[in-house]
ZATI-5728 format. One line per field, with one value per atom (N, C-alpha, C): residue number from 1; residue in one letter; atom name; x, z, y. Coordinates in Angstrom, 3 decimals, padded with zeros to 6 digits, m for minus. Each point is the difference from the previous one (the first is absolute). Layout:
<atoms>
n (NUM, ...) .
res (a, ...) .
atom (CA, ...) .
X (X, ...) .
Z (Z, ...) .
Y (Y, ...) .
</atoms>
This chain:
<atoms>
n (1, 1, 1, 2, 2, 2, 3, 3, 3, 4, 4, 4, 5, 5, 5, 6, 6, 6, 7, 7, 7, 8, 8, 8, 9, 9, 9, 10, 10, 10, 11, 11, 11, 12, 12, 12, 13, 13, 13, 14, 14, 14, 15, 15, 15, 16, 16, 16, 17, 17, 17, 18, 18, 18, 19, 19, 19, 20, 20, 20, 21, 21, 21, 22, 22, 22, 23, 23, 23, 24, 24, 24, 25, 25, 25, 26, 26, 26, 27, 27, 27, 28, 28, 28, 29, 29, 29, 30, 30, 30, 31, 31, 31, 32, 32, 32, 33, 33, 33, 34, 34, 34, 35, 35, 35, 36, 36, 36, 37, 37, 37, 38, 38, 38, 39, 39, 39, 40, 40, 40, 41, 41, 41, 42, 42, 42, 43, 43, 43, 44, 44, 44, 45, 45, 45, 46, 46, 46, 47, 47, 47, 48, 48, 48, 49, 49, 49, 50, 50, 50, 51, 51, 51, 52, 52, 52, 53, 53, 53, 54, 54, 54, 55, 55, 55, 56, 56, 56, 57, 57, 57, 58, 58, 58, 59, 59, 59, 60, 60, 60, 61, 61, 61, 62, 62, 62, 63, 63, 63, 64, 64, 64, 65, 65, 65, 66, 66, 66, 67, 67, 67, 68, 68, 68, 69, 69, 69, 70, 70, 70, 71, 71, 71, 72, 72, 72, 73, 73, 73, 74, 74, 74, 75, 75, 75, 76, 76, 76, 77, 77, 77, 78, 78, 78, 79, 79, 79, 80, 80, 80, 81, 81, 81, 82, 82, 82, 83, 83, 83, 84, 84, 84, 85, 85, 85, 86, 86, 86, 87, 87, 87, 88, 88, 88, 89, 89, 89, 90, 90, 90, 91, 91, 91, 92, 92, 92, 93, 93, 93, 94, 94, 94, 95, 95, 95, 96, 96, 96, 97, 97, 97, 98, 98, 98, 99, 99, 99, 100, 100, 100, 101, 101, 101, 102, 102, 102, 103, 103, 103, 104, 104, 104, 105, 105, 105, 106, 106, 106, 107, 107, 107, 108, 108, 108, 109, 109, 109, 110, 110, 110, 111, 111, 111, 112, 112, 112, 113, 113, 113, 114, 114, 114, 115, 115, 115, 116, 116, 116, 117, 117, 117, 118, 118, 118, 119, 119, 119, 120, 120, 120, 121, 121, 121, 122, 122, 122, 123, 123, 123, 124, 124, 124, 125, 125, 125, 126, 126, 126, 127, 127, 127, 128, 128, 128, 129, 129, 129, 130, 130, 130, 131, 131, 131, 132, 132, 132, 133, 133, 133, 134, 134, 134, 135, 135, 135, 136, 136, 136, 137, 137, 137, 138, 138, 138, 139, 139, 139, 140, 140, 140, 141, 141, 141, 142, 142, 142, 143, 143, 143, 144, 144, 144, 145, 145, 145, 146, 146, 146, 147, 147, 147, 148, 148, 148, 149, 149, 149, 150, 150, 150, 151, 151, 151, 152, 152, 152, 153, 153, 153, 154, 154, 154, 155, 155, 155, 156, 156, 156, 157, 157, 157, 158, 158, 158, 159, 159, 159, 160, 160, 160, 161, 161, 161, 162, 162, 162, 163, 163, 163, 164, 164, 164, 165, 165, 165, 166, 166, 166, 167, 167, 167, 168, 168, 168, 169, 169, 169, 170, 170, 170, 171, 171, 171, 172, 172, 172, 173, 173, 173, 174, 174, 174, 175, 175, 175, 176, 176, 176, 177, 177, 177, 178, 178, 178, 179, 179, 179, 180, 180, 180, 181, 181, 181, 182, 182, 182, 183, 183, 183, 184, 184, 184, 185, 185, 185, 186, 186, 186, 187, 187, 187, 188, 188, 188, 189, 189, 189, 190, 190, 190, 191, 191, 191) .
res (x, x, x, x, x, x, x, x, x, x, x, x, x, x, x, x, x, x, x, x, x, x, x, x, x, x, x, x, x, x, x, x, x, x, x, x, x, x, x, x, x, x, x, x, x, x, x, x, x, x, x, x, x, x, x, x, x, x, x, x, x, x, x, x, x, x, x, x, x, x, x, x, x, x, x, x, x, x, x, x, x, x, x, x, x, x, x, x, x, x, x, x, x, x, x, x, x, x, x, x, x, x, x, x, x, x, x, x, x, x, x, x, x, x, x, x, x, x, x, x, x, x, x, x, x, x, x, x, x, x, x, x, x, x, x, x, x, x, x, x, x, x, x, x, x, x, x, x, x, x, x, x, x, x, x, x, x, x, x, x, x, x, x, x, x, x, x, x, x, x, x, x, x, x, x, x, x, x, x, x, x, x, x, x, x, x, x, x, x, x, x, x, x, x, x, x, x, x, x, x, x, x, x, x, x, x, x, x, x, x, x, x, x, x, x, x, x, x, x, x, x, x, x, x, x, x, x, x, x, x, x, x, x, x, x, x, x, x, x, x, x, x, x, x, x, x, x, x, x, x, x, x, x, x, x, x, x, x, x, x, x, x, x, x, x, x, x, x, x, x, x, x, x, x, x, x, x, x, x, x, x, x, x, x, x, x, x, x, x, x, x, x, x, x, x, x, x, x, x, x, x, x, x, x, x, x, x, x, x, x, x, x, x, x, x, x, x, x, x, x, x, x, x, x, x, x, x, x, x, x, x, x, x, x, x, x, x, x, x, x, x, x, x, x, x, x, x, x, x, x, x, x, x, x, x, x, x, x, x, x, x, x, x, x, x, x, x, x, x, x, x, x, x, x, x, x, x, x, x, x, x, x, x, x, x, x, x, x, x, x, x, x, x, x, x, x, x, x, x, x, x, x, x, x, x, x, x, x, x, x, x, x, x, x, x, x, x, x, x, x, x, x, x, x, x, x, x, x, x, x, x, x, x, x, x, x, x, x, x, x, x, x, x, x, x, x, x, x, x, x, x, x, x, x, x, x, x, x, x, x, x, x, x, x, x, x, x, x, x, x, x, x, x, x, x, x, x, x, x, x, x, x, x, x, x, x, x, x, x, x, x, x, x, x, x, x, x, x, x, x, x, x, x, x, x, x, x, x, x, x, x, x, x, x, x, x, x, x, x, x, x, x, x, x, x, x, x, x, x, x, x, x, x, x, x, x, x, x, x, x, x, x, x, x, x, x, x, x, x, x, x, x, x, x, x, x, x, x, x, x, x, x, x, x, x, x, x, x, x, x, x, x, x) .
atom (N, CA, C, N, CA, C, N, CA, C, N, CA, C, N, CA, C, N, CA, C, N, CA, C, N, CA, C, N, CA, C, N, CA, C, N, CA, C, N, CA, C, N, CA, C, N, CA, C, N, CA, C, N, CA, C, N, CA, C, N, CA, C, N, CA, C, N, CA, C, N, CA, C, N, CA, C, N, CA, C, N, CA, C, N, CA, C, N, CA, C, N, CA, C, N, CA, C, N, CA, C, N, CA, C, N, CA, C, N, CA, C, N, CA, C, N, CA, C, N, CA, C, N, CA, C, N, CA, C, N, CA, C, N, CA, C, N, CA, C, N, CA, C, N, CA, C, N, CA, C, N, CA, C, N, CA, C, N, CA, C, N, CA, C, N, CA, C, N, CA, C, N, CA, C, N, CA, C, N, CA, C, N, CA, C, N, CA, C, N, CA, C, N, CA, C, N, CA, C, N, CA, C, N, CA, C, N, CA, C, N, CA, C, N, CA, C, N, CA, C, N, CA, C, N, CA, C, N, CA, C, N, CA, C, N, CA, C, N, CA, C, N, CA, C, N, CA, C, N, CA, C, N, CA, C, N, CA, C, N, CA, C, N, CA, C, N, CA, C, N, CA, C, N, CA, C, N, CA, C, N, CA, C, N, CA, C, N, CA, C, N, CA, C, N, CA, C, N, CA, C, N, CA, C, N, CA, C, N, CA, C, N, CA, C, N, CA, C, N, CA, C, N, CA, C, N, CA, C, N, CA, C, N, CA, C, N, CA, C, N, CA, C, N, CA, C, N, CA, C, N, CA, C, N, CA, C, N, CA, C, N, CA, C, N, CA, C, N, CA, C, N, CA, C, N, CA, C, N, CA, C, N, CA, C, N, CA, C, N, CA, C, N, CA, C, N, CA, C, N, CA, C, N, CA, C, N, CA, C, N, CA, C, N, CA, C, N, CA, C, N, CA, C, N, CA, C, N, CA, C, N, CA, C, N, CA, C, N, CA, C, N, CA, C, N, CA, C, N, CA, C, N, CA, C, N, CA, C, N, CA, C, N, CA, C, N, CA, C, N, CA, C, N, CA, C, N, CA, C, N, CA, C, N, CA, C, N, CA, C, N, CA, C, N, CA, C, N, CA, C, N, CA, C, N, CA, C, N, CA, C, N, CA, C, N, CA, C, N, CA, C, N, CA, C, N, CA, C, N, CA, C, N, CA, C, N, CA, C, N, CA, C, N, CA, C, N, CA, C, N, CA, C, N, CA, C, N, CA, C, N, CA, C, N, CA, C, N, CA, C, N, CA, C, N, CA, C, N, CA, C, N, CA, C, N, CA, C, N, CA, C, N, CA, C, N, CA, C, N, CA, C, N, CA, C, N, CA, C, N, CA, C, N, CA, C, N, CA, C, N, CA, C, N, CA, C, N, CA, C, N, CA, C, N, CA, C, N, CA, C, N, CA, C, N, CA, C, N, CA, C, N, CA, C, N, CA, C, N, CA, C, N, CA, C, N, CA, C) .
X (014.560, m001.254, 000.211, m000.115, m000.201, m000.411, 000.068, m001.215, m001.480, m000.105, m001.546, m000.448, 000.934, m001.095, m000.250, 000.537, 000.449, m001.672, m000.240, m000.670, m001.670, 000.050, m000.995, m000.419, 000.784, 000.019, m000.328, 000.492, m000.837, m001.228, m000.551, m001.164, m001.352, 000.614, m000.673, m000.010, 000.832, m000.230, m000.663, 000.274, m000.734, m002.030, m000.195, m001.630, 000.253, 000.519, m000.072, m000.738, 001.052, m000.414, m000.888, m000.494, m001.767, m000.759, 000.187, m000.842, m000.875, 001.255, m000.232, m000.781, m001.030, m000.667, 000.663, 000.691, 000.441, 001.708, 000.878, 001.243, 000.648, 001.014, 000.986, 000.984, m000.529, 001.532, 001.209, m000.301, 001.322, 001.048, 001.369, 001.124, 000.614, m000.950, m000.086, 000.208, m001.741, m000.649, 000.915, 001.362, 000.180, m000.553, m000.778, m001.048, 001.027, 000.543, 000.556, m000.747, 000.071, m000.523, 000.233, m000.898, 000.570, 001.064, 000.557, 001.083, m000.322, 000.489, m000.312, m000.624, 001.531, 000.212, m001.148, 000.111, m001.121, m001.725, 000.175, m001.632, m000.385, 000.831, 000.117, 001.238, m000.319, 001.023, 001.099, 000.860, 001.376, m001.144, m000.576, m000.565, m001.104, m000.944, m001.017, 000.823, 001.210, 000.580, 000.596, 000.509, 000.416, m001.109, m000.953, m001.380, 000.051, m000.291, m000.294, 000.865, 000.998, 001.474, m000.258, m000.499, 000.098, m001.024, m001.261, m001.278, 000.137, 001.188, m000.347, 001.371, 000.762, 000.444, m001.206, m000.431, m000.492, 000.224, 000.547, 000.085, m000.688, 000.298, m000.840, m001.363, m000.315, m001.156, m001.061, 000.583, m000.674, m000.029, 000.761, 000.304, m001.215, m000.318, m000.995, m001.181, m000.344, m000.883, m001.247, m000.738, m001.039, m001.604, m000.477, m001.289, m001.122, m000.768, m001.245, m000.867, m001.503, m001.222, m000.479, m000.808, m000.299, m000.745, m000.278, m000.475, m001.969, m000.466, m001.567, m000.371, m000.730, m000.534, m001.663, m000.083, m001.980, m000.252, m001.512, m000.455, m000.803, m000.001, m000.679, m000.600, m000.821, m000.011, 000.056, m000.140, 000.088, 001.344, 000.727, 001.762, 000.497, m001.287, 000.739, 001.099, 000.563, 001.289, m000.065, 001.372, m000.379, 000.941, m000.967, 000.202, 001.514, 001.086, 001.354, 000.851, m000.167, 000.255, 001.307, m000.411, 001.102, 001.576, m000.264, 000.880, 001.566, m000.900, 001.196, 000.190, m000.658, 000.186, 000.558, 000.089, 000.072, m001.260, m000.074, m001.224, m000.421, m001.497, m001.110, 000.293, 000.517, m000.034, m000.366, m000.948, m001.059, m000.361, m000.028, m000.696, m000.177, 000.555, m000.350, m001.281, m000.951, m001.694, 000.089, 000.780, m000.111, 000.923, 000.753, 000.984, m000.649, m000.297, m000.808, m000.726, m001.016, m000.634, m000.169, 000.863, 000.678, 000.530, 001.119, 000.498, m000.534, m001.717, m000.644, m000.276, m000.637, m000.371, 001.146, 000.605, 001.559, m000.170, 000.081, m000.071, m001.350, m000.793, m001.284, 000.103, 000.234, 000.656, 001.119, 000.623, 001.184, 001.375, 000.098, 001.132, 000.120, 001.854, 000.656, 000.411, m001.240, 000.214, 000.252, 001.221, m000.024, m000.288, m000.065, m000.661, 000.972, m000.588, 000.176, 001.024, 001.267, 000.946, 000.441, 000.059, 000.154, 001.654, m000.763, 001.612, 000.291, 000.301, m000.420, m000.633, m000.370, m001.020, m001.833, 000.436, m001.501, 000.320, m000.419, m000.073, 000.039, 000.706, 000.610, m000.737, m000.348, m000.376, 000.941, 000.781, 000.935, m000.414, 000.000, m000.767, 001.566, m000.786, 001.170, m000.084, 001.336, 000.438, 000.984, 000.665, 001.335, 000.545, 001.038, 001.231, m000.011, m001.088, m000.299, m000.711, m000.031, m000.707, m000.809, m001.467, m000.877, m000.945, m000.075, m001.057, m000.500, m001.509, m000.857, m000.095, 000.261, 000.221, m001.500, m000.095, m001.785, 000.503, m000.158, m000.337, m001.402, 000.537, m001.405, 000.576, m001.233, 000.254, 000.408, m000.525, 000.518, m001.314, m001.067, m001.555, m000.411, m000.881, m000.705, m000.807, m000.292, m000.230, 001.068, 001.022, 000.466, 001.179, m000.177, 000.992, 000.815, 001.454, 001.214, 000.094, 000.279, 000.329, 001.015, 001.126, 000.683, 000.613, 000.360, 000.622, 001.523, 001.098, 001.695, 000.351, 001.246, 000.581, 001.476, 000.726, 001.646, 000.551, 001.030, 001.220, 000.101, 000.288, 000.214, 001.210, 001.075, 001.666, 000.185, 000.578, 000.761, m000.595, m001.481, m000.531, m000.237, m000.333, 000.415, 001.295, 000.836, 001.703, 000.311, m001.393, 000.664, m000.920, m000.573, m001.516, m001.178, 000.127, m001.294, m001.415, 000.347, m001.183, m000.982, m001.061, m001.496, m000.940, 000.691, m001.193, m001.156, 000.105, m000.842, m001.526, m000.036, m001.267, m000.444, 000.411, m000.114, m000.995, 000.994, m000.333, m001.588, 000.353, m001.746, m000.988, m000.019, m000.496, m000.573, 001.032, m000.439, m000.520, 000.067, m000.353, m001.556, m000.568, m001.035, m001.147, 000.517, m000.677, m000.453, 001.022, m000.457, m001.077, m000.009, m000.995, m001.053, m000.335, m000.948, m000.958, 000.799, m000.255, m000.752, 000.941, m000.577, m001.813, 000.671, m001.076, m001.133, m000.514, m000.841, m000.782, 000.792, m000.369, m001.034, m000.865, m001.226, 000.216, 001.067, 000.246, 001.280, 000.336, 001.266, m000.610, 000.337, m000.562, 000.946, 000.182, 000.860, 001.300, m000.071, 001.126, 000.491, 001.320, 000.821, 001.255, 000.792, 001.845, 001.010, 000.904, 000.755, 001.535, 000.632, 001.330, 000.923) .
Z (012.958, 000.182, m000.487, 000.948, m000.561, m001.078, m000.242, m001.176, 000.036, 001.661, 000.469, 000.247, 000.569, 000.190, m001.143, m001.396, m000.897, m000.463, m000.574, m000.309, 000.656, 001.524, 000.578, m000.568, 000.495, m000.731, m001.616, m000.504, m002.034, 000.308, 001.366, m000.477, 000.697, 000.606, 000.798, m001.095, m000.848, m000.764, m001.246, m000.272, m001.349, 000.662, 001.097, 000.657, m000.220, 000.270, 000.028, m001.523, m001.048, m001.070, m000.782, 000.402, m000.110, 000.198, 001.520, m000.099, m000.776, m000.796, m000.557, m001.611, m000.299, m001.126, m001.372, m000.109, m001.288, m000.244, 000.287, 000.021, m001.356, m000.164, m001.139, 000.004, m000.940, m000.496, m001.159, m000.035, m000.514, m000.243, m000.139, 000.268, 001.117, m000.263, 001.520, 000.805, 000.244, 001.353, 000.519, 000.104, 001.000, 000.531, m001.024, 000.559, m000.606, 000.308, m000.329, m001.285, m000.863, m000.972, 000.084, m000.476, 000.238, m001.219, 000.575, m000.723, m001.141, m000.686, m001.742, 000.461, 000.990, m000.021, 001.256, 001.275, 000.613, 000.202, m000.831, 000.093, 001.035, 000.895, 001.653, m000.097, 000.870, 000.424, 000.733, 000.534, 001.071, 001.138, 000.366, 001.125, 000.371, m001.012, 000.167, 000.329, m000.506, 000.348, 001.349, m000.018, 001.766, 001.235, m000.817, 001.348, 000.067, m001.018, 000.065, 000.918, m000.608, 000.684, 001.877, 000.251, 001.328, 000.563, m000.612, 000.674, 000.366, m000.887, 000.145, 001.241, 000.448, 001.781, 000.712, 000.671, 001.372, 000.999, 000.212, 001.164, m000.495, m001.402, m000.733, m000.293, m000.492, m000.059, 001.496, 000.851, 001.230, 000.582, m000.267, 000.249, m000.471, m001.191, m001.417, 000.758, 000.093, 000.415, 001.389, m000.883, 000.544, 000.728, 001.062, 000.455, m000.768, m000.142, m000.627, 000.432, m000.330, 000.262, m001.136, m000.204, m001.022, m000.649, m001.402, m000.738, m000.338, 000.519, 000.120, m001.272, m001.083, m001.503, 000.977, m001.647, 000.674, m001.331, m000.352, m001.217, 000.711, m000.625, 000.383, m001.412, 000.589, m001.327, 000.881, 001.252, 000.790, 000.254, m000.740, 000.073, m001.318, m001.038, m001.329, 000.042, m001.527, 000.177, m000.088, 000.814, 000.276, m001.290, m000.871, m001.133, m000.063, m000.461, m000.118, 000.522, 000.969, 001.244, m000.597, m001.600, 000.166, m000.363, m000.424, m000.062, 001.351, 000.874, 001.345, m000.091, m000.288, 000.240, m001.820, m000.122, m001.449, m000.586, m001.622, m000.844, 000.135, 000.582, 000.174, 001.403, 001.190, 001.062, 000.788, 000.896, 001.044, 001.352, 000.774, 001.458, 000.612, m000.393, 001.097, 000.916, m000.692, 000.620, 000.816, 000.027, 000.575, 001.487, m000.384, 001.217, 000.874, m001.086, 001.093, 000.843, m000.467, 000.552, 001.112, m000.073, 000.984, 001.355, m000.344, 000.460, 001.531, m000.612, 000.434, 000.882, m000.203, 000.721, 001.123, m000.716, 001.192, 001.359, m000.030, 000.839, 001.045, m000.622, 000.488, 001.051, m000.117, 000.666, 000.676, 000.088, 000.912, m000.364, m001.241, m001.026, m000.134, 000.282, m000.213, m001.674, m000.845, m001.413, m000.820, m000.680, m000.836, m001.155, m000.700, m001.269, m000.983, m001.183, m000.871, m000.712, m000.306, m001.105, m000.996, m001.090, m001.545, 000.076, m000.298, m000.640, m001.478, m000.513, m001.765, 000.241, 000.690, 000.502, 000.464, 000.872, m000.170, 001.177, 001.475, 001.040, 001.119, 000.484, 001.372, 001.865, 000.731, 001.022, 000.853, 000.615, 001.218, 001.038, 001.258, 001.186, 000.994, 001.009, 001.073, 000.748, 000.327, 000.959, 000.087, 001.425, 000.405, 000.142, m000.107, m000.899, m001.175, m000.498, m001.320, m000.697, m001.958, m000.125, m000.870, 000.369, m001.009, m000.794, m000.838, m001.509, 000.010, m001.039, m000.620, m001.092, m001.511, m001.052, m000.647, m000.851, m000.760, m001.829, m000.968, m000.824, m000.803, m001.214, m001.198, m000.181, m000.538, m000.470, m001.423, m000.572, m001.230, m000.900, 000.965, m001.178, 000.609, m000.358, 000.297, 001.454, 001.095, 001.465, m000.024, 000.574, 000.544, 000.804, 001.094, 001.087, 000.469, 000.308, 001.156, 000.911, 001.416, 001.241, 000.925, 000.206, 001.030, 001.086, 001.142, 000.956, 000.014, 000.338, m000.152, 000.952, 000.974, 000.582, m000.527, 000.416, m000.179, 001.338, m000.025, 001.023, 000.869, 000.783, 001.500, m000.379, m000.990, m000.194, 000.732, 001.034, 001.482, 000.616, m000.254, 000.718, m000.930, m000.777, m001.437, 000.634, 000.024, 000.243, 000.950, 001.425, 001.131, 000.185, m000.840, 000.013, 001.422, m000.179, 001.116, m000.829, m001.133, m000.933, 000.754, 000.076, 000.574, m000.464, m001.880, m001.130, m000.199, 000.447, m000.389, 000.481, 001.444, 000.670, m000.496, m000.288, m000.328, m001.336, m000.977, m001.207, m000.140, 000.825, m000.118, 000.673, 000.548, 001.093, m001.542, m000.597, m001.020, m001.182, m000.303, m001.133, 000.526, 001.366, 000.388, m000.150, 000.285, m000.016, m001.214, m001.048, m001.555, 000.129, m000.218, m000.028, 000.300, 001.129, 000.876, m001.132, m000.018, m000.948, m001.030, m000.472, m001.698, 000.222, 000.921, 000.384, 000.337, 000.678, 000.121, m001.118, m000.634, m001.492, m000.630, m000.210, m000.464, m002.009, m000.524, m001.157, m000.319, 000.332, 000.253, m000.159, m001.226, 000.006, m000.538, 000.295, m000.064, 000.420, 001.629, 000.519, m000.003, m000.115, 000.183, 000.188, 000.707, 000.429, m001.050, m000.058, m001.015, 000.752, 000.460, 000.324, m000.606) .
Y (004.839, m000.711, m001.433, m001.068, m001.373, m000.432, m001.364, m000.088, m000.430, m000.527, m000.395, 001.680, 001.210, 000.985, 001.022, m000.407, 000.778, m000.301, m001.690, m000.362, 000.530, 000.217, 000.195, 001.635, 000.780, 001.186, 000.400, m001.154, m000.142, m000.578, m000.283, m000.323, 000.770, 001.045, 000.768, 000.982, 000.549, 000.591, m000.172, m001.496, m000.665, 000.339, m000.268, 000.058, 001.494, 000.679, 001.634, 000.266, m000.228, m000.108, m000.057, m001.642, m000.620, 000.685, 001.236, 000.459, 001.004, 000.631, 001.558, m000.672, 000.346, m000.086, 000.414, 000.846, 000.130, 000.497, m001.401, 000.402, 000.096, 000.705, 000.324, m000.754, m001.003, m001.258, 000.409, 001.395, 000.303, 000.289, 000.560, m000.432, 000.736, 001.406, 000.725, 000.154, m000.756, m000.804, m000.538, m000.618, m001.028, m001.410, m000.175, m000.868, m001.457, m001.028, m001.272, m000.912, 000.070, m000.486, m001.653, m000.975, m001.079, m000.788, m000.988, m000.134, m001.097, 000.072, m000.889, m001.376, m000.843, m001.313, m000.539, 000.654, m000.681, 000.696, 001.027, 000.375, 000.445, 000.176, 000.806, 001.055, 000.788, 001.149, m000.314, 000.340, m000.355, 000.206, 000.720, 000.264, m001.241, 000.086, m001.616, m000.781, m000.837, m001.016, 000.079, 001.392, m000.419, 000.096, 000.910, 000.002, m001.716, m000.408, m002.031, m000.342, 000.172, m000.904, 000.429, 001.194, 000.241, m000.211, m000.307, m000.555, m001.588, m000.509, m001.388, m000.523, 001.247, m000.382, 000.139, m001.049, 000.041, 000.800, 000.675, 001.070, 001.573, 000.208, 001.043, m000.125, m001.452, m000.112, 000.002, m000.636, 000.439, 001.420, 000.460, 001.929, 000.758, m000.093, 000.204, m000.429, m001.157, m000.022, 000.648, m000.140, 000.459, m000.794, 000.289, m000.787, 000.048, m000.410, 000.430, m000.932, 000.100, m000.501, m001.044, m000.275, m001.008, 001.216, m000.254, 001.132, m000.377, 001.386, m000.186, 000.859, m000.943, m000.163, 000.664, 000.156, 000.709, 000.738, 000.220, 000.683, 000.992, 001.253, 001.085, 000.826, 000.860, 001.117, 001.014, 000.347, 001.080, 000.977, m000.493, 000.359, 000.495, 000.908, 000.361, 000.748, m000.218, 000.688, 001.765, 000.465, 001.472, 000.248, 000.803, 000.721, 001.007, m001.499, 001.135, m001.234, m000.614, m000.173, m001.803, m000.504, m000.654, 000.991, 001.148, 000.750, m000.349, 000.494, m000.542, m001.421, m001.074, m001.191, m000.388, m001.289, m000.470, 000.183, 000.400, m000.264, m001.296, 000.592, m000.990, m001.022, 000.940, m000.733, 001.287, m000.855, 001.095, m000.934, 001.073, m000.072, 000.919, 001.188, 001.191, 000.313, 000.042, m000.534, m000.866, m000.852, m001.696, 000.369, 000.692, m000.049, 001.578, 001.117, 000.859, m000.712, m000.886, m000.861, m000.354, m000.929, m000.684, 000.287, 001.421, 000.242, 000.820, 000.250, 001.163, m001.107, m001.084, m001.496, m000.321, m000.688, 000.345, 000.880, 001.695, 000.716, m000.298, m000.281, m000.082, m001.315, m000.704, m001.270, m000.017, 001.412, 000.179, m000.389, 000.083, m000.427, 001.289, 000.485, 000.953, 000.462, m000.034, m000.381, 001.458, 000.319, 001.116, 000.437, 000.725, 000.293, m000.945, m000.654, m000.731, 000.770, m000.791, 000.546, m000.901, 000.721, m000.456, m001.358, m000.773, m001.104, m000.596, m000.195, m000.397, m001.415, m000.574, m001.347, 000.543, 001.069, 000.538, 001.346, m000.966, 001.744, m000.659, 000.111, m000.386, 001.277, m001.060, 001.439, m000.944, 001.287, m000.325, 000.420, m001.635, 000.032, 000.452, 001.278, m000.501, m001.103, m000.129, m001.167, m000.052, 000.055, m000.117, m001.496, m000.732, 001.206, m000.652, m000.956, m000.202, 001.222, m000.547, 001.117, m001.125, 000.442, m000.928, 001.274, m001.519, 001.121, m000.581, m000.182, m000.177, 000.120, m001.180, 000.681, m000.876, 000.823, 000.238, 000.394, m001.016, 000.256, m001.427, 000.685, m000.378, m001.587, m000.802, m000.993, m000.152, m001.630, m000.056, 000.524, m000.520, 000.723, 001.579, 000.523, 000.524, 000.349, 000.323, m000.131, m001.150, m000.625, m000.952, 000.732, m000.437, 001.275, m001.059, 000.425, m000.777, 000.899, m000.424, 000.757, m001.006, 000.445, m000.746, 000.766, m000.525, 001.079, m000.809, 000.840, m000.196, 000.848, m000.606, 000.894, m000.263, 001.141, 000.345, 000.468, m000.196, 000.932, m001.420, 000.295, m001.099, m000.670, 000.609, m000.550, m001.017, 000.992, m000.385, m001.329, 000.243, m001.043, m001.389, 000.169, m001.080, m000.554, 000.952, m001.114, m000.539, 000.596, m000.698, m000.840, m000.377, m000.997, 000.153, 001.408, 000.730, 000.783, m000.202, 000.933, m000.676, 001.081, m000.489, 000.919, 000.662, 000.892, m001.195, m001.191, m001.260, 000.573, 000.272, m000.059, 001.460, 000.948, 001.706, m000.624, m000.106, m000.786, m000.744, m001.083, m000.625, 000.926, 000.941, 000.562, 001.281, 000.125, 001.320, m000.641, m001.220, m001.033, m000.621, 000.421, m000.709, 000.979, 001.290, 001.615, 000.029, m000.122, m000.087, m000.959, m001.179, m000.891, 000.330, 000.317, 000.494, 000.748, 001.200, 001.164, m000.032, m001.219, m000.545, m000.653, m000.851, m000.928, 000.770, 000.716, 001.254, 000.692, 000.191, 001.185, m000.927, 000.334, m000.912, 000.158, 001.167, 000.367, m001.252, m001.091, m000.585, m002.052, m000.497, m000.862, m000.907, m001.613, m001.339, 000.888, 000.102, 000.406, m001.603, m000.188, m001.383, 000.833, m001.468, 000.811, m001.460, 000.846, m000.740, m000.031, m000.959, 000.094, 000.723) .
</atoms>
């Protein structure tokens, strides 16, 4: 294995990681402890070192929408529910929500799943795959919602991607949605 795909691979696993709530840093575990002198792991430093080629970092990347801020109280948190996500991050309500909105509007929208950021619902769409991700703000009612698509490689490299129009098309549905809910107030979008 190279050292650009070695690196990619430490960092698919380093996110693997992140995700699991309560890992074992001990001598065990396997887990890479970080090192005295730079305060990072072998692995952090090479995820860096390989984000900062240009051809990886465009790989990585991903589309997204501008991110839609909004205060609610209609979206409490479901009792348990930062368990799947990080302590004290929620949306599950928000993205059932939604998601139910979505369908209703003819959005191929699926049931909401847990991410340590909040709850993601995955829309079909060929041969991209777009989501909808929904968590909590920094106060109290203060909600984020953005739509992101992935996949389209091939087409990324041959400069034919066209997840652009899918994308605004599933980023406009949301809006809509939001915009509607009479429980949904100082909707604004944030780049």
């Amino acid at each position: 294995m190279d050292e650009e795909a070695s690196a990619r691979f430490c960092c698919r696993e380093a996110a693997v990681r992140g995700r699991q709530k309560r890992v074992d840093t001990g001598p065990a575990s396997g887990v890479r402890r970080q090192s005295a002198n730079s305060g990072r792991s072998d692995c952090e430093s090479r995820c860096r070192e390989a984000d900062s080629r240009p051809l990886v970092s465009y790989l990585r990347a991903m589309k997204k929408s501008p991110i839609l801020e909004f205060e609610s109280s209609a979206f409490a948190p479901v009792p348990g529910e930062d368990e799947a996500t990080n302590p004290g991050v929620f949306g599950k309500a928000l993205a059932q929500w939604l998601a139910k909105r979505l369908r209703v509007a003819g959005v191929a929208a699926g049931e909401g799943i847990a991410e340590d950021f909040g709850w993601v619902i995955p829309v079909r769409s060929e041969p991209y795959s777009l989501h909808v991700a929904c968590s909590s703000g920094e106060t109290p009612n203060a909600w984020m919602v953005f739509a992101f698509a992935e996949g389209g490689l091939m087409s990324r490299l041959l400069g034919k991607d066209k997840s652009g129009a899918a994308l605004e098309s599933l980023y406009v549905s949301v809006r809509r949605s939001l915009e509607a809910e009479s429980g949904v107030h100082g909707l604004r979008e944030r780049a």
